[in-house]
N, C-alpha and C positions, 0 to 999 in steps of 0.2 A: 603609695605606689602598689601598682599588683606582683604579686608574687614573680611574674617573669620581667616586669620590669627591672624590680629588684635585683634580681638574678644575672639581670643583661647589665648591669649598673655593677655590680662583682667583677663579673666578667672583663668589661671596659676597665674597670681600676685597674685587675690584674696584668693586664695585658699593655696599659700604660706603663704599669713598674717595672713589669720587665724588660719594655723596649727602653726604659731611661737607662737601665744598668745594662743594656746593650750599645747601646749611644755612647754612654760615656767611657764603655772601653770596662765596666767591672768583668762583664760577659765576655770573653773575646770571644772573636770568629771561630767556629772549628769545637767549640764548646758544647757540650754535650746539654740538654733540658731537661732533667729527671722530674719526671710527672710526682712523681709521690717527696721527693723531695723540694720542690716546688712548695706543693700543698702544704707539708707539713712548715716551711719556714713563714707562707702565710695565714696559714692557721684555717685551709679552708679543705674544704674536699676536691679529690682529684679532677673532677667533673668541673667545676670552672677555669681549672688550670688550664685543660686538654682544649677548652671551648677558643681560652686566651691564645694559645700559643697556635690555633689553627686559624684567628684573626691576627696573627703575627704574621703567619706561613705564609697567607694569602697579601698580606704587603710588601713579602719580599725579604724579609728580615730572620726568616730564619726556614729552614727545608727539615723536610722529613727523609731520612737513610734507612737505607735496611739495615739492619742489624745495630743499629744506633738509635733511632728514634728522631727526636728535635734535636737539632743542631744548629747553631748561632749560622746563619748562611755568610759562606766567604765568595763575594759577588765574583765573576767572572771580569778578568782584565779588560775585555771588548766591549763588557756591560760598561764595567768606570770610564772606559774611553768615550764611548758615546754619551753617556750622560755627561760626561763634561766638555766638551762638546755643544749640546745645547745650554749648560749653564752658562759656557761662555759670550753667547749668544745673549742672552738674558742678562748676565752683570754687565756686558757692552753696553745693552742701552738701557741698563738700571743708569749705567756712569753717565752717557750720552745724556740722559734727560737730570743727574741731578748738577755736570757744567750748569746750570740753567741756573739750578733752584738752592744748589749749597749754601748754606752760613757761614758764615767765620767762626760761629759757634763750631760750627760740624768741622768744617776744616782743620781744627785745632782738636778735635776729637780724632781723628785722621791721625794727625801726627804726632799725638801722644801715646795712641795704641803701637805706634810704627816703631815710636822710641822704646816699647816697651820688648818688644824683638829682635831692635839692634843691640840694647842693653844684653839682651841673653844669649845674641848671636854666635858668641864664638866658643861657646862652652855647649856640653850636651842638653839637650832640650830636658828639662824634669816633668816627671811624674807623679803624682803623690801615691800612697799606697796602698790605695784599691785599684791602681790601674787609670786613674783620670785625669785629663792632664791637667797641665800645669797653667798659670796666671799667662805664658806665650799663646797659649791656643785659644785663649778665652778672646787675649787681644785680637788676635789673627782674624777671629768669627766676629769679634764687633767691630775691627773695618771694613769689610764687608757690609756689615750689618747699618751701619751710616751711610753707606754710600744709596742700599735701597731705600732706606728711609730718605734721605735725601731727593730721591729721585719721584718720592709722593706719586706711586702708582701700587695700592695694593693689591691687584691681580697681580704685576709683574713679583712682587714679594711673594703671596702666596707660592707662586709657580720656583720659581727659585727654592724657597723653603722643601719644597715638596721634592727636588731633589736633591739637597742636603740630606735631609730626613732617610733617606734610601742607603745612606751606607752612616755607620759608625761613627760620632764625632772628634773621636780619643784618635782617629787612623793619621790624617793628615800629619796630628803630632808625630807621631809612631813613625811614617816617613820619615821626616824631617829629623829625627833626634841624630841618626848616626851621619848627618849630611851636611855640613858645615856650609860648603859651596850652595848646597841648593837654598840654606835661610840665607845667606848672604843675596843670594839674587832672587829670594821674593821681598827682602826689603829692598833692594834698586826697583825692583815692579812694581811695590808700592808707592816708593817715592816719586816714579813717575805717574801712575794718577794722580797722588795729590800735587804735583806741581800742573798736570792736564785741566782739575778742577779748578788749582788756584788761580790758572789764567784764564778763566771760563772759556775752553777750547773743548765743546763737543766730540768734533772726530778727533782728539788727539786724547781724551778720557773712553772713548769708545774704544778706540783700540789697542790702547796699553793694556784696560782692563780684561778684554778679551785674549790678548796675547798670554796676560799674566793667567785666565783660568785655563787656558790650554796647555802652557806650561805646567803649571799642579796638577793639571789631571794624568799628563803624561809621565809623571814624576811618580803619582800615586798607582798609574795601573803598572806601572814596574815593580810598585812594593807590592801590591795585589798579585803578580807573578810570581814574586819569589816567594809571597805566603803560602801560596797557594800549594805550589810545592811543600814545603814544609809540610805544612797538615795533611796532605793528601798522600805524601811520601814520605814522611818523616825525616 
């Protein structure tokens, strides 16, 4: 490889690690990016770091302040509303197209993620201790994650991913931990997809699913309000 190959190939690493440890909640929002401390934990010069975190800035993932520098960006409550909004848009007829095409296989993948949420329902959601959640969120992301594979359209997956990817993965837990009522009724939203899928009923998987992301997104741009405050107010 040529030398600025190389260098762009640094650069993309960096900028991968740090969005993973923003993703999963090591970084929180509101979190300050020190350039030379950066470098020095990956062992590189400041000059790839700065390149990393201005191909971060430009995704959306993190802003520049005066007097602060890079900072983990804590998206606006209007932004999370609207994107989820067209997510739910999207897992509708992710749902819509996989009534069609589900498995039993998958089905039963469905509801062992489901049970794995009712099981931890009525206790506080865990953490481990970097900040990442716990075995509920992983569930939570892989029904979800059945349902678009199920639906065997992967532009529709891409597009979906691509606004996941836009905010934080560790958040929704974060929501949900001090909310008893609100996990109690995304597992009744859950259980109503997979009972939509299990009777291959199209409109009736279209629009639990969609009900149930407008419900989360609403849930979440409330936590995105009162973050928001916090960090900006203390």
């Amino acid at each position: 490889m040529t030398p600025q190959t190389d260098e762009g190939a640094l650069v993309d690493d960096i900028a991968a690690r740090i969005r993973t440890r923003i993703m999963n909640g090591e970084l929180a929002i509101g979190k300050p990016l020190r350039q030379a401390a950066l470098a020095a934990e990956y062992g590189v010069s400041r000059t790839p770091v700065r390149e990393a975190l201005r191909q971060l800035q430009h995704g959306g993932l993190i802003e520049m302040q005066p007097h602060r520098g890079a900072v983990v960006r804590v998206p606006a409550p209007w932004e999370v509303r609207q994107a989820y909004e067209v997510r739910a848009e999207l897992e509708g007829l992710a749902a819509r197209r996989a009534a069609s095409r589900i498995t039993e296989g998958q089905l039963g993948e469905l509801r062992r993620h489901n049970d794995v949420l009712r099981a931890a329902a009525r206790g506080p959601a865990a953490h481990d201790h970097a900040g990442a959640p716990s075995a509920t969120t992983a569930a939570n992301d892989c029904f979800h994650t059945v349902v678009c594979q199920a639906a065997d359209n992967p532009w529709l997956s891409r597009m979906i991913d691509r606004i996941n990817e836009s905010f934080p993965r560790n958040v929704s837990s974060l929501a949900l931990a001090g909310d008893e009522r609100h996990r109690l009724l995304n597992i009744r939203e859950h259980d109503a997809i997979v009972a939509a899928l299990t009777d291959r009923d199209p409109d009736r998987a279209q629009e639990a699913m969609r009900e149930h992301v407008l419900s989360s997104g609403e849930h979440l741009t409330a936590w995105y309000e009162r973050r928001s405050q916090i960090v900006f107010h203390g």
